[in-house]
N, C-alpha and C positions, 0 to 999 in steps of 0.2 A: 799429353797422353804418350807415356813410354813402350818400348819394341817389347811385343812379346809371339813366344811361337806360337806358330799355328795350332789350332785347337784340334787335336789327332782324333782320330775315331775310337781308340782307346781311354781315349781321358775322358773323366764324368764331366760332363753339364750337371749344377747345381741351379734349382729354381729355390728361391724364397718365398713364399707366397702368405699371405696374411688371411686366415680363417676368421671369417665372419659369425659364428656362432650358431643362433637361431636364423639370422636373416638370411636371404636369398641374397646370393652374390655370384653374380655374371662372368668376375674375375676369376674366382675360383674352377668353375664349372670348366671355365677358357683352359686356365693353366694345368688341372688334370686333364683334360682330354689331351693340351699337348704332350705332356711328360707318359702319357702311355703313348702318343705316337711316337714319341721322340724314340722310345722302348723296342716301339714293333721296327723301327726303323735301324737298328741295333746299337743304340747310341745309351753306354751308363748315364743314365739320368738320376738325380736324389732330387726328390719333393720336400722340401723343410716346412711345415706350417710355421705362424707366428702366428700372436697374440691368442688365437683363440682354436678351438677342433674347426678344422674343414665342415663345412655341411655341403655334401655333395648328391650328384645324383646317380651317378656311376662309382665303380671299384674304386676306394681312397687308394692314389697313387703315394701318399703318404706316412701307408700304414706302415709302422715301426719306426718311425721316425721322430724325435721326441721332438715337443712343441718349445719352441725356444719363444724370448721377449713375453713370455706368456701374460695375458691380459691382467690379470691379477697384480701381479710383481709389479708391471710396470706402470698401473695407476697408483699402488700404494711407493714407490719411488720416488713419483710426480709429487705425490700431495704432502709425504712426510718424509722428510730428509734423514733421520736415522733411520731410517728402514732400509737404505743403501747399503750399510753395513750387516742386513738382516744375515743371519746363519743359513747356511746352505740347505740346512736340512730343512728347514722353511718357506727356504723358496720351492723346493720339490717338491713338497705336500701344498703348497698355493699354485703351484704350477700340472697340478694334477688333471688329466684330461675333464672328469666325472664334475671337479670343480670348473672347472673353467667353462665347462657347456651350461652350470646354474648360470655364470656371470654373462653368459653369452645372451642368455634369455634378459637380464637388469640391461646390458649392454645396449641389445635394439631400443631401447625406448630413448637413446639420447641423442641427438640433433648434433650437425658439426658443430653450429655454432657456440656448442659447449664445450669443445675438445681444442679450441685454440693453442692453450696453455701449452698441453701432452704434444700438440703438432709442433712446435713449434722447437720443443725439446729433441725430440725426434730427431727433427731437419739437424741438426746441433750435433747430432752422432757422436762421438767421442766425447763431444764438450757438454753434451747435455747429461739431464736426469737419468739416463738410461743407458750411459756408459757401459757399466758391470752386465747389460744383459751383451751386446757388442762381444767384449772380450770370451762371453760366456759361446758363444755362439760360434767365436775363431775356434780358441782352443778344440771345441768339439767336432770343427771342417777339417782341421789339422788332421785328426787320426781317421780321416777318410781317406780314402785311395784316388791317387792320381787325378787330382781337381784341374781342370782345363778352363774351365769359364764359370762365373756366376752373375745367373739372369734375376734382378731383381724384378717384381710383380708389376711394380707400380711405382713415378717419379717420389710417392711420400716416403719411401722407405731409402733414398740414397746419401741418408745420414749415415750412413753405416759404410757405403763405396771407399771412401778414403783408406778406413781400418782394414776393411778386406782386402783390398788390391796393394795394402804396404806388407800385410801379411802374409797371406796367401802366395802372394806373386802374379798372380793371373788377371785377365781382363775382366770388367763391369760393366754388364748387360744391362738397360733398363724398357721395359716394356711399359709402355704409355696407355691406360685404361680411363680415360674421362677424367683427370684430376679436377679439371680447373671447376665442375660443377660444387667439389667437396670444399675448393678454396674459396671460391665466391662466396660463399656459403658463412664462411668467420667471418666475426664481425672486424671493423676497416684495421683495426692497430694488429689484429692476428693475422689479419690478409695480407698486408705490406711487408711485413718482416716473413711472412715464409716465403713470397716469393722471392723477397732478396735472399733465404737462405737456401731457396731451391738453384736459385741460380747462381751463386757462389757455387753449392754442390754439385752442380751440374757439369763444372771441371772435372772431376774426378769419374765421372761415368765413360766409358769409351765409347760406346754406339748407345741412341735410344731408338726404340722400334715403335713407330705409331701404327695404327689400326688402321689410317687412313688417310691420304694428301691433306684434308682440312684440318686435322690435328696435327700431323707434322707441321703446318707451316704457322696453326695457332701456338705451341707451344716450342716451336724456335723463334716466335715474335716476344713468347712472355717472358724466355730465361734465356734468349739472348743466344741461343746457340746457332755454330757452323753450319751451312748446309750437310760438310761429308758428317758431321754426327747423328743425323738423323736418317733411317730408311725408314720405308711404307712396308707394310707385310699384312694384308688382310683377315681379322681374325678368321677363323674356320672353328668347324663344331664335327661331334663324331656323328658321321652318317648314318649308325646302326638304327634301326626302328625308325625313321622318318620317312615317309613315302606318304604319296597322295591318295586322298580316295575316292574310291574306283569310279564315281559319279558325284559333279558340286553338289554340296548339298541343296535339299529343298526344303523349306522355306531358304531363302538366301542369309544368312551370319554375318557378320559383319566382329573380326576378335580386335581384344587387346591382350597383349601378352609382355607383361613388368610387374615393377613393382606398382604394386596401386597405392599411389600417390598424388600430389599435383602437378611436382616437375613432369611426370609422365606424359600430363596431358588427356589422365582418366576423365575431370568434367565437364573437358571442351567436347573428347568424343562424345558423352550422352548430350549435350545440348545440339548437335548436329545429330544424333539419332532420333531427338525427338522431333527435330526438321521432319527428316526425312519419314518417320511416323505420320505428321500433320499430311505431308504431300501424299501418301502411299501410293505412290510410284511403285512402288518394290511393297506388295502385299506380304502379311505376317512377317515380315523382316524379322529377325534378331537382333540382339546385341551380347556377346560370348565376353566374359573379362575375365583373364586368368593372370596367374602369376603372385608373387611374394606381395602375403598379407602379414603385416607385424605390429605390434600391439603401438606402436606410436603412429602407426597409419591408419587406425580403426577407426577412429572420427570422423575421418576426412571418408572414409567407404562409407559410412554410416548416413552420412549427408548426401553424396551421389544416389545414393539408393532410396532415400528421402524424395529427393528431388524426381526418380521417377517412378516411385507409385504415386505421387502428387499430378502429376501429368497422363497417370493410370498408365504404365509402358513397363512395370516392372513385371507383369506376366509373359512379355517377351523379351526378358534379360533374367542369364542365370551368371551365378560368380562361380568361380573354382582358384578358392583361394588353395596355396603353396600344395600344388598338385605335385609327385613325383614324376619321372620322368616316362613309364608308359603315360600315367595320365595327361602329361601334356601334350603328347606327342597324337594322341586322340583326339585332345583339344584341338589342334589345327587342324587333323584332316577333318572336322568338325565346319571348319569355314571355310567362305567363300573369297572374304580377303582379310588380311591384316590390315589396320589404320590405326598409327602412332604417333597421332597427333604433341610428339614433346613441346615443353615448354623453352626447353633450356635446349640448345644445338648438339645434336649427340655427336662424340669420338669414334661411335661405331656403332652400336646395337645387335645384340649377338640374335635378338628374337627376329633379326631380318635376315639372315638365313636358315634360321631354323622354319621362319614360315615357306620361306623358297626351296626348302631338300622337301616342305609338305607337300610342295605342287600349290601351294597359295599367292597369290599375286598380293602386291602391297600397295597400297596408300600412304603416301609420308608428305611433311612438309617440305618446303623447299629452304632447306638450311641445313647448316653444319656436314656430315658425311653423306648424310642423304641422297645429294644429287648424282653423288660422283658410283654410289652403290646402286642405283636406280640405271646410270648410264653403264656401268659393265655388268647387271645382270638384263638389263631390257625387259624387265619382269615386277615392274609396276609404273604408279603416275603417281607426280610431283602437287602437292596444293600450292598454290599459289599467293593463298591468303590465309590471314590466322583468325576467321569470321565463319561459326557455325554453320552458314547458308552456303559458304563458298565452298567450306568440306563436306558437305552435303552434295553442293552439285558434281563435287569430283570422285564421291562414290559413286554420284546414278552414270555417270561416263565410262566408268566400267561396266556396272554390275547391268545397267539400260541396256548394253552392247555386248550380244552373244560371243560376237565375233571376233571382237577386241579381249575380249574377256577369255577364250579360249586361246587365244594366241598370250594373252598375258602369263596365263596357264603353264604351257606348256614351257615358254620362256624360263618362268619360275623353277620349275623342276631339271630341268637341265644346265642352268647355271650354278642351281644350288649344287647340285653334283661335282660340277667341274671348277666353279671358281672357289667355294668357299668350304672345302672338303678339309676336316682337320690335320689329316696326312700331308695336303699339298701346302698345309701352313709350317708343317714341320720339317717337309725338302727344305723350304726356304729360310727359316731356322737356321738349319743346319750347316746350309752354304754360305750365311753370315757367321756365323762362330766359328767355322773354318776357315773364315777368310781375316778374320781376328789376327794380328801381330803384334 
């Protein structure tokens, strides 16, 4: 990693960030709230989309900004080799916002384990299928003003790091958002060669930023990096509209808040809801499930919901699939705790401070970021075990216990404030790109 200046307060920060279409995507939501703080903070920032339109839930921080790599272009690249030479003027009509939200909607229905191929081209940057979007992408940073740093979204996009930083001149940012659930995911011969070429690529990045100690330290085990290239930097969310309400609800709730799926962990929570149904412990209990419903996930919802009017409990469970953001932000103060029961160990979970700016106390397992988010907000409990009875007994520990449960409370709401405010993730931001050489 070669000497470069300090990142001045005049110079833009450029974010890359990759639009997810129809689907709900955490990453995005993350990276616009930071680039408007980056904004209020008086830092020129540019928001670049890729592949696809932002679906957002606040002001697009990337409005005017043309979509580069656009999702179109770069499957038909992938799949047909003279299409690399396709004319310009075709790419910009494939690459048209109006189109690319049709292809966004085909797009969610496809699983990673389909996209081996495209990833692995990707990682490849220069030397891959998708070259020509690369150079297309410089050229257009070029006739920006005063480029200081660019923060790329996510480790899958640092095929591109090498071209930028021989181009540009400037350092390569990458911010760590859960890859390894996307890699895991390709099947074994796709899984091997990206992370060897994640970690080849991984030279050419200056600092990567994880979301939290147990991702920093899993993905400097998997690509092999330095300790000084990695920092911790806690996602944060914008505060606006989240507050608690003004009395727990009654009957007591019990939310999930994702995508609903099964790495989430949606059908472990109802088979522990239907526990605590049988015991009723906690009279008319609920069970609340919100968050990104997408047409390859419809099955698997269809089957949870199956499963509990079968057990007669679906007149105390309501869904609120792909709510906007007042509607979710109802949705929490709607319950009594969050329980996120994941499959897969998460990098962060951004719905665990947005239940904690609600004033709602959380339930997680005891894995991945979880513990270490649990011990610096003091604003929920750990399960112990991944056996419906066991999550069960660690909701009635709270919700049994006024006491405990008011102090979880109050926990929640003031951590959320102070630790995971998206301003305080953008000081910190900001005193790494400045401390950039």
């Amino acid at each position: 990693m070669g000497p470069f200046p300090p990142v001045m307060p005049q110079m833009t920060i450029v974010h890359l960030t990759p639009g997810a279409g129809a689907m709900y995507c955490g990453g995005c939501f993350r990276d616009n709230a930071l680039v408007a703080a980056l904004r209020r903070a008086g830092r020129d920032t540019l928001m670049v989309p890729l592949y696809l339109p932002l679906n957002l839930e606040e002001p697009d921080q990337s409005a005017g900004t043309p979509i580069f790599f656009g999702g179109v272009n770069v499957y038909l690249e992938q799949k047909y080799p003279f299409f690399r030479n396709a004319p310009q003027w075709l790419r910009r009509w494939l690459a048209a916002p109006g189109l690319l939200r049709g292809f966004g909607k085909r797009a969610a229905k496809i699983r990673p384990g389909e996209t081996g191929d495209l990833t692995l081209s990707m990682l490849r940057g220069e030397e891959g299928r998708q070259a020509r979007e690369i150079e297309e992408l410089i050229l257009w940073l070029k006739t920006q003003p005063d480029i200081g740093v660019v923060c790329l979204s996510n480790a899958l996009l640092i095929g591109m790091a090498r071209r930028l930083k021989k181009e540009l001149k400037v350092p390569v940012v990458c911010t760590l958002q859960g890859e390894d659930s996307f890699l895991d995911a390709l099947p074994d011969v796709h899984r091997r060669g990206a992370y060897a070429l994640l970690t080849d690529r991984a030279r050419d990045v200056d600092l990567f930023i994880a979301p939290s100690r147990y991702f920093a330290e899993l993905m400097k085990k998997r690509l092999n990096l330095p300790d000084r290239q990695v920092k911790v930097v806690f996602n944060g969310i914008h505060l606006a509209g989240f507050g608690p309400a003004k009395e727990p609800p009654a009957p007591p709730a019990i939310g999930f808040f994702a995508r609903m799926c099964p790495e989430k962990g949606l059908d472990f929570l109802v088979e522990a809801f239907l526990v605590l149904k049988m015991r009723n412990h906690l009279p008319d209990l609920r069970l609340l499930v919100g968050g990104s419903l997408g047409p390859s996930d419809q099955t698997f919802v269809n089957s949870v919901q199956m499963r509990l009017r079968r057990a007669t409990a679906m007149q105390d469970t309501r869904f609120f699939p792909n709510p906007d953001r007042a509607a979710k932000q109802d949705f929490y103060r709607s319950l009594s705790l969050l329980c996120m029961p994941t499959k897969h160990p998460e990098a962060f979970g951004l719905y665990v401070p947005e239940a904690l700016a609600s004033g709602v106390p959380v339930v997680l397992p005891r894995q991945g970021s979880f513990p270490e988010l649990i011990e610096a907000s003091g604003a929920g409990v750990l399960c112990e075990s991944k056996k419906p009875n066991a999550l069960a007994d660690t909701i009635e520990s709270v919700l049994l216990h006024p006491d405990r449960y008011q102090g979880l409370r109050e926990a929640a709401l003031k951590s959320g404030r102070e630790i995971f405010d998206i301003d305080r993730m953008a000081r910190d931001m900001v005193q790494i790109y400045d401390a950039l050489k």
